[in-house]
N, C-alpha and C positions, 0 to 999 in steps of 0.2 A: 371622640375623634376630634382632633385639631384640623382646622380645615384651612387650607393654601390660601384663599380668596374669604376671608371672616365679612368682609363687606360685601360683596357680590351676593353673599349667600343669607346674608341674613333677614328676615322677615323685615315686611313693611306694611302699617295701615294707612291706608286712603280712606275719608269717610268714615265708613262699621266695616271695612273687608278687610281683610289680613291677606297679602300678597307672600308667597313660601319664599319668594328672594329677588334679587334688585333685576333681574336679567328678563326682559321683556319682550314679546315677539311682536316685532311691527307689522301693519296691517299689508297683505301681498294678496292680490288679486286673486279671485280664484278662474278656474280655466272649465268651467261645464255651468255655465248661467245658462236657464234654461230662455227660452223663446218669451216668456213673460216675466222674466227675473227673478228664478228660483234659485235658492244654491243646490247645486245640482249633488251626488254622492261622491263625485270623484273630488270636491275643493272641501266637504266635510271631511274626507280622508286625509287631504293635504294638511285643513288645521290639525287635524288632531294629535299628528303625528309631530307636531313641536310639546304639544303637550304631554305626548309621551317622552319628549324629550327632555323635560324638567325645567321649560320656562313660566317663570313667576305667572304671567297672562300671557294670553295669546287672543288675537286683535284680527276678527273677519274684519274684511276689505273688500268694496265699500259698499254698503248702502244707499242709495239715492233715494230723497226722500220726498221727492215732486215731479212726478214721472212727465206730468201737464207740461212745464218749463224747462227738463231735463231729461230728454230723450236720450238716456246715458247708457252705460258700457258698464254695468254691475247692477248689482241686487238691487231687489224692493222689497218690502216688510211691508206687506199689506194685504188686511183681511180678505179682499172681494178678490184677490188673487187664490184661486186654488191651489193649495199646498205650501204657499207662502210661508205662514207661521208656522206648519209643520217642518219644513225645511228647515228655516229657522234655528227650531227647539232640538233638532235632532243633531246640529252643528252645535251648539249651546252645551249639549248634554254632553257628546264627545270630546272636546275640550274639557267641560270638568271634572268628570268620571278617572281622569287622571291626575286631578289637585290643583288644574292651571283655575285660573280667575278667567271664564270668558269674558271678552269686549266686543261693541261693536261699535264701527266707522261708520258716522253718518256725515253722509256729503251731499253736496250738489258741485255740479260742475260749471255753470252758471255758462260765461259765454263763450265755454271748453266742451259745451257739452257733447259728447260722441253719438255716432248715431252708425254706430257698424253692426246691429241689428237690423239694417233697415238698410233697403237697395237705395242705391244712390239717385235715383230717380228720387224718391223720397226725402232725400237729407235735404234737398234744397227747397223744400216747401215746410219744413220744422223750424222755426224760429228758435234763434240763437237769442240770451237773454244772458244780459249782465245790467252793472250798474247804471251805466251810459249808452247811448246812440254811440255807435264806433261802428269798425270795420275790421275782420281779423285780418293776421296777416297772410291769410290764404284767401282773402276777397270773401269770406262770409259774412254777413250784415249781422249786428247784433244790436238788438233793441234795448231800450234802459226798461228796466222792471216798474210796473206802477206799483203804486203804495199799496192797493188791494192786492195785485200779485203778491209782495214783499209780504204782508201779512196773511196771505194763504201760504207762504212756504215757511215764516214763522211757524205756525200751526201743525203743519206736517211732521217738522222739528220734532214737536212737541207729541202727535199721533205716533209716531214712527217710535220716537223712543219707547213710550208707553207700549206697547207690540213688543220690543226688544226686555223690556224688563220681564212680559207674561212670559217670552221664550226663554227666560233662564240666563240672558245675560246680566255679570255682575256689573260691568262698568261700561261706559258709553263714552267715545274719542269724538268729538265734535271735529270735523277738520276745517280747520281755516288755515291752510298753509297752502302753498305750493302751487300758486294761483285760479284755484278753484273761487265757486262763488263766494264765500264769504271772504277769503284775502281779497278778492275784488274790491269789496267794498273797501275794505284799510287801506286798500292802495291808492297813494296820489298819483299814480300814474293811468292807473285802469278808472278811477273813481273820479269823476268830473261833476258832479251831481253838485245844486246849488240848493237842495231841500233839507231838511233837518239829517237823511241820510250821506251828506256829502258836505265838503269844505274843514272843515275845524276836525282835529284826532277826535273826540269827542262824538262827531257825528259820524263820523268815519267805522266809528265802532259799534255804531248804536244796532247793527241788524246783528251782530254776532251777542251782544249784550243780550237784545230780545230775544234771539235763540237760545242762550244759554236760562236765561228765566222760565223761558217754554218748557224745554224739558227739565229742568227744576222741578219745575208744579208737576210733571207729568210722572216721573219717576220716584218723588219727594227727599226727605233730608234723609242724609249718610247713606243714599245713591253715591258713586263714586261719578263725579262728571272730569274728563280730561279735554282738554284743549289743545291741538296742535297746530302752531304758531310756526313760519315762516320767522325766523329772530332775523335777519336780515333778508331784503328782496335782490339783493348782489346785483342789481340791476339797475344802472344809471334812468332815475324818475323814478323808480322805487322806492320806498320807504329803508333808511339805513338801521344798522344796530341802536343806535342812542333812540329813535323813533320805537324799533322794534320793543325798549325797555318800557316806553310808555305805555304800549301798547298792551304790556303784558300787565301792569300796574293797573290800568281799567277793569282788566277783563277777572284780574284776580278776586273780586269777591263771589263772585260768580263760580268758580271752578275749585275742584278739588287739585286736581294735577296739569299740572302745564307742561305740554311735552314739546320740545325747539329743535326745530328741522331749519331747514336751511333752504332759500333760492323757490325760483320757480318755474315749475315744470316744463312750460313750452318756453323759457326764456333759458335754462340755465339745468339741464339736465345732470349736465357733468356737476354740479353744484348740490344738486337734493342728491342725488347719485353720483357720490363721488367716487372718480376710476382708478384705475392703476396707477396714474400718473398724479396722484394726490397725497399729501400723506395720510395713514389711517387717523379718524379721528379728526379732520380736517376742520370741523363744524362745530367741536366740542366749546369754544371759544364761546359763540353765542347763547348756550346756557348756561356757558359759567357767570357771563355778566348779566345776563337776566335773576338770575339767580338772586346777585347784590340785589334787586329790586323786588324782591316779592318774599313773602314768609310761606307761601303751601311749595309741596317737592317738586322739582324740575326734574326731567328725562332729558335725557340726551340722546340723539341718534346720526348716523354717518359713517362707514366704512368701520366698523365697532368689530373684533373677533379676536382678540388678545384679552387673555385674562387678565392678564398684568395691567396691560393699561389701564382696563376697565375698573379694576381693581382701584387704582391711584386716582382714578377721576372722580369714583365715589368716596373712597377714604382724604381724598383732599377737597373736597368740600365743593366741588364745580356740578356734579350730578350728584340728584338721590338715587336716579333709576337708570337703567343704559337699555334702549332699546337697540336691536338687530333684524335684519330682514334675509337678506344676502347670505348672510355667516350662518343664519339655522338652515335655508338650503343645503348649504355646504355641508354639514354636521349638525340635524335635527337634536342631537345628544348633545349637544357642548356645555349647554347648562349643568345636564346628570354630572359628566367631564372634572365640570368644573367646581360641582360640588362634591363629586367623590374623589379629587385629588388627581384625578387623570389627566390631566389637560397635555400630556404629551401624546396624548388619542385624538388629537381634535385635528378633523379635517377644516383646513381652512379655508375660506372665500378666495377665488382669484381675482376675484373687482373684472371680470373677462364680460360679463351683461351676456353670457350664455343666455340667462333665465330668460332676463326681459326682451332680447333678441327675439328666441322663441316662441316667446309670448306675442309678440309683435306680428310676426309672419304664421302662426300656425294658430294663434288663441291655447295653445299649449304650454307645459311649462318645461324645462329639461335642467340640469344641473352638470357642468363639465365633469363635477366631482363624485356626485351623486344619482348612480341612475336610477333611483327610488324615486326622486323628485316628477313628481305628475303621472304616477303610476303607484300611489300610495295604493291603492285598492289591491293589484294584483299582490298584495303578503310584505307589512314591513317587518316580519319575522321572517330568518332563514329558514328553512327545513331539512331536517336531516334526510341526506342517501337511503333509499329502503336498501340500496346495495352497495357498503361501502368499495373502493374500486382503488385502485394506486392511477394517479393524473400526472402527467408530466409537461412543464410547461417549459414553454424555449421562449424563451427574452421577458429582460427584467425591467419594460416601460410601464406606464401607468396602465396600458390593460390586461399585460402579462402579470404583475403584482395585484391589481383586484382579481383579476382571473382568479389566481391561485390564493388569494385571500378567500373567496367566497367560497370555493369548492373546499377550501380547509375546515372552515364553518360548519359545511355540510358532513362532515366526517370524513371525506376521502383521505388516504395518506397522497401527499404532494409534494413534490420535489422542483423545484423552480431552478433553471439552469441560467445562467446568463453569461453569453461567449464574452466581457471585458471583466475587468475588475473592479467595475463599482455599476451598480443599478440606478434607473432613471430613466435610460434608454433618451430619446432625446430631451427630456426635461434636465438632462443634466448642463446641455447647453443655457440653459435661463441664470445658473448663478451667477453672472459673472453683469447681469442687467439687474438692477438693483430695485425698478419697478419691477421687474418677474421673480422675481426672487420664490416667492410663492408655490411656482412653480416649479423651482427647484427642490421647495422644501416639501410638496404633495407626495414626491417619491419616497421621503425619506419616510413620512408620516405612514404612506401605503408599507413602505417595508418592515415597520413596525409594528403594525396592525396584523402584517401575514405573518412574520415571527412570533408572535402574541396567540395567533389562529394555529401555529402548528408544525409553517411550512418550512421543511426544510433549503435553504440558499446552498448553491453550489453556482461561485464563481469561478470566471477562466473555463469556463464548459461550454463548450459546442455539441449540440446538440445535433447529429446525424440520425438518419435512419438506423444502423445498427448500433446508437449508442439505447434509441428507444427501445429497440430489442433485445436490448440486452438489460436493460431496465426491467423486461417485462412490463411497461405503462399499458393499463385498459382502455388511457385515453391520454389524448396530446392537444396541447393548444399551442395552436401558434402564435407567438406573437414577435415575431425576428423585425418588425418595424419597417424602416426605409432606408436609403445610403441617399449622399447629398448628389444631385441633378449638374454636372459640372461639363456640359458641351465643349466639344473640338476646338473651341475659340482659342486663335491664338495668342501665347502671353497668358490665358488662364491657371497655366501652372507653375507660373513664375513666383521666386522668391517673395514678391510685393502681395501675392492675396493670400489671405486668408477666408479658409470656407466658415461661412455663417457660425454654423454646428460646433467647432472648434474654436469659436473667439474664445469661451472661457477658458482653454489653455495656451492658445498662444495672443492673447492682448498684450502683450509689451512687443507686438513686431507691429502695432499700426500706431502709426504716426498722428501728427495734429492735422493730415491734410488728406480726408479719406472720401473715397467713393465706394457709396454701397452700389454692389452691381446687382437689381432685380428690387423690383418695388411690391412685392409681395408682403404678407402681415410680416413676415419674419425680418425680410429686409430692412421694411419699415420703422417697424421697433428698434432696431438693431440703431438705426440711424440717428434714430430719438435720443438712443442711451448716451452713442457720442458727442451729438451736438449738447448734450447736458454736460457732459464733459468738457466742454468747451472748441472740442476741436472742429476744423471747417469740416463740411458734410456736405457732399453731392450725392443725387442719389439719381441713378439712372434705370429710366423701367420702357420697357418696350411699347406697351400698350399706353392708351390714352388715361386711364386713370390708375390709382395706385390704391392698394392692397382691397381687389376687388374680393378677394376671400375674408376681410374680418366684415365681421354680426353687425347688423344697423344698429346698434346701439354703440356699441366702441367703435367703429367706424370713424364718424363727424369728428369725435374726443378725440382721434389718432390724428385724423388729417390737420385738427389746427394746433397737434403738437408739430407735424411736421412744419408747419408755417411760423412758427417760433425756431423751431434747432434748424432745419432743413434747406438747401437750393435742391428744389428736384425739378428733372427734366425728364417726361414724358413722350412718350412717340420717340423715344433715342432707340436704336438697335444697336448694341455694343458689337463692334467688328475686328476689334485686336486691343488687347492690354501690351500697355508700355511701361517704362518705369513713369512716365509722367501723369499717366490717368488710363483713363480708356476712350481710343478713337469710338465714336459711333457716329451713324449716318440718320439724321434728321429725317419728319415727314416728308419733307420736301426735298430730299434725297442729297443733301447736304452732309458733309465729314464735318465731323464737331470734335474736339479734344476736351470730355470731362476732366478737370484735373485731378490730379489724386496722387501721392508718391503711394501709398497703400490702398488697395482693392479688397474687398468684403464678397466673395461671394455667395447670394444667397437667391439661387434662381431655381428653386424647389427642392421636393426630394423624387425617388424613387421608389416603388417596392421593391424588394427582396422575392422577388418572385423565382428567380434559383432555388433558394432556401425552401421558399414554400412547394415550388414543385417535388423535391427532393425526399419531404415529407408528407405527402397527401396520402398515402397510404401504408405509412409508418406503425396504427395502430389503431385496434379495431373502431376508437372514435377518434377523430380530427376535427379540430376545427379551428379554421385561419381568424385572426383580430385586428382590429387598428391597421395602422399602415401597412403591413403584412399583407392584407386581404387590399386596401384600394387606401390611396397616401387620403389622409381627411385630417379629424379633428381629436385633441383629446377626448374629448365628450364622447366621438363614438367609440373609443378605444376602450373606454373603459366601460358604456353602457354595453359595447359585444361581448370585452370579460367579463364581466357579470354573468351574461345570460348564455356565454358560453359553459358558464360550470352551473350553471341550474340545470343545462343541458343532462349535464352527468349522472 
């Protein structure tokens, strides 16, 4: 077999191990740590399932490994913990029982350390430890480590890994990136220290040096040990690229693989995590020129999910290895994908921080794309119908197209109706915004994958009750979506606006001088796209803040794109659209004139709740999805089609 991607896929040794191919799973936090820091059975599912996905390795996330000075937010590996190493070994064995290479992340989080196990009454009596006497920037104290601490968590290093080799791990990621303990120490910015661990690169490196020696001795030769290196701190007093080359030159007799991340964490989120509004690939730069500096293989990681790219990064000589975090939520397969020629099966990343949003607020983990993700346990196999049934689905959005992709799986015959002439339902509004794009192209990918599954498409079809009866369907989903939210205001329907939903077909009727009307995420976006375009951008929202609907995580990212493209004015009530803009009346009950020759508007949607009445008892199963049932999120449109045809 001639295979599309000959680089991506071909074998690689680090040390004595043999890696099945260059595409790497980076280490993602798991979501069921137990009360003493066990990996709990739900984030042993989650690994394993990239391993059934055909990534080279797959990389638990993280280990701490000085519980004394890191009262942290992930695992521990250690004996006098009950079921510690059992857990472990059992996450070890799952991973390789399907040919991936296990890893594992040892960290410390030094004077980051979390403490959301532990009631807040308590966090403020757990000393924070870094390199230096400082203060974070949330008023926590942080004390500088003494030398006997520095060399009890040296040690641990060295305990901890030793533990991870008896559990069956092949390779061990030491982290020093992304402002954890040991980047602490490299940093001239966090790193103040006037003792052999501080002042000169040299001594700046020496705790990550001793670490890497520790576990040496503990694991011994042709262990595979990786290092992941912050290549630049992208942060003014930070250490830059040319520092970060040095950096990587120290640490290189020491290590097998050097893996180059980017930024740090509490300083530069959008930077280790780069968004929508970046290009893919954004960070790759940093290990290409590290690269010139060292002779063992560089990894590269950052907004990575294009074969192509990834492909040319490694056949041009900038990475050996490309890791992913994001993109195997999206499509735990894309590896398989992309080593069996299929890469037009690959769901892609939206760079949307669904995951880590939810992760944030729930300790959970969720995927816009994927509603397997943190729910591995309940079956990442479909199961066949014990009774196969004819399903009929009304609307072709993203949870109508998994709807009737999953139930096709299942064996049902499926018929997918969709009343316009092309599917996507509102994602088809995204293509015309060139950071969303993604989002336009998930529908196309979902409607390939149902075509692929079985499902027969009938465009231009409106779905009525006696169209279902006359189908004979045993079961109906709905998923007819939302219409755009357009009040009595007058001037609203005037030549000059255009509704949100509809830029991508009529964008040559708005001008260089636009006011989005409604500062929601869609508004928002919307606003972004134009002021990148250049033209003036006002953006007018009712309420005191703007797009209180997008995830803390793309939230902060959105608002300081708006402060680059955007004039927004908040607490504005829009009262009459003119040719000139839109009158509105300030908090302080003031008439303002945004200007604007062209109006956007983008002040919600609605459901379709006609439709859906009309149909609720259409056929012996029903069941409403996505905006259809309550206007929300992709994510739950397609997590309710899903489990609305498991339903079946």
């Amino acid at each position: 077999m001639e295979r599309k991607y000959p680089n991506l896929t071909r074998p690689i040794t680090i040390g004595r191990v043999t890696f099945r191919n260059r595409m790497f799973s980076a280490p993602m936090g798991g979501t069921d740590i137990t009360n003493d820091g066990c990996i709990g059975p739900k984030s042993t599912a989650f690994y394993e399932l990239r391993a059934k996905g055909g990534a080279g390795a797959v990389t638990v996330s993280e280990c701490m490994v000085h519980p004394k000075t890191d009262g942290s937010h992930a695992y521990h590996l250690d004996t006098s913990i009950l079921n510690s190493l059992a857990a472990a070994t059992y996450t070890a064995d799952a991973i390789r029982r399907h040919g991936a290479i296990p890893s594992l992340e040892l960290s410390h989080s030094g004077m980051y350390a979390g403490t959301y196990m532990t009631d807040k009454s308590r966090q403020h009596s757990l000393n924070q430890w870094g390199p230096s006497d400082t203060v974070r920037p949330d008023g926590v104290p942080v004390k500088a480590l003494t030398k006997e601490l520095i060399q009890e968590i040296v040690e641990a290093y060295g305990k901890t890994a030793a533990l991870a080799k008896r559990a069956g791990f092949e390779m061990l990621m030491i982290h020093g990136g992304h402002g954890w303990l040991i980047n602490q120490f490299l940093s001239p910015y966090f790193n103040k220290r006037t003792d052999e661990y501080g002042g000169s690169l040299e001594n700046r490196c020496r705790l990550a040096v001793e670490v890497l020696q520790e576990v040496r001795k503990a694991v011994g030769p042709g262990f595979p040990i990786e290092f992941r290196l912050s290549g630049s701190e992208l942060f003014e007093g930070g250490y830059d690229l040319e520092e970060g080359c040095r950096i990587a030159e120290q640490l290189e007799p020491y290590i097998d693989l050097l893996h180059v991340s980017a930024g740090t964490y509490q300083r530069g989120f959008g930077n280790t995590h780069p968004s929508m509004f970046k290009p893919y690939g954004c960070n790759v730069y940093l290990a290409a020129e590290i690269k010139k500096h060292v002779k063992i293989p560089v990894a590269t990681i950052g907004a990575l999910n294009s074969p192509e790219q990834m492909e040319e990064i490694i056949a041009s000589g900038q990475a050996d290895i490309v890791y992913m975090a994001r993109a195997l939520l999206a499509d735990p397969f894309l590896p398989r994908k992309v080593s069996e020629n299929r890469e037009e099966e690959i769901v892609h990343c939206l760079r949307c921080f669904t995951c880590m949003a939810e992760r944030a607020a729930t300790s959970t983990r969720r995927c816009t794309v994927n509603p397997l993700i943190g729910r591995e346990m309940e079956g990442s196999e479909i199961q066949p119908a014990p009774v196969k049934k004819k399903v009929l689905v009304a609307g072709g959005g993203p949870g109508g197209l998994y709807a009737a992709y999953t139930a096709a799986r299942r064996g049902h015959q499926v018929v997918l109706c969709e009343k316009t002439d092309a599917l996507g339902g509102i994602l088809k509004s995204e293509q015309a915004i060139p950071f969303k794009k993604e989002m336009y192209d998930l529908a196309q990918t979902y409607t390939l994958l149902a075509e692929k599954a079985g499902v027969e498409i009938r465009l231009n079809t409106e779905v009525t009750r006696e169209y279902v009866e006359k189908e004979g369907a045993d079961a109906l989903i709905v998923a007819v979506g939302s219409t755009p939210l357009v009040p009595p205001i007058p001037g609203l329907n005037g030549d000059n606006v255009v509704i949100v939903n509809n830029y991508y077909r009529e964008k040559d009727k708005v001008s260089g001088q636009v006011v989005v009307f409604g500062g929601g995420l869609a508004g928002c976006e919307c606003a972004i796209h134009l002021g990148m375009e250049g033209k003036q951008v006002h953006l007018v929202e009712m309420r005191d803040q703007l797009a209180p609907d997008a995830n803390v995580r793309h939230r902060p990212l959105l608002l300081a794109e708006i402060d680059k493209y955007v004039t927004a004015h908040t607490g504005y009530t829009g009262k009459q659209v003119t040719a000139e803009g839109i009158v509105c009346v300030d908090k302080d009950g003031q008439e303002r004139l945004v200007p604007g020759t062209t109006v956007i508007c983008a002040l919600g949607q609605r459901s379709r709740t006609d439709v859906v009445e009309a149909l609720r008892d259409a056929a012996p199963y029903v069941a409403v999805i996505g905006d259809a049932s309550r206007v929300s999120t992709i994510t739950n449109a397609v997590y309710w089609g899903y489990h609305a045809a498991l339903d079946i």
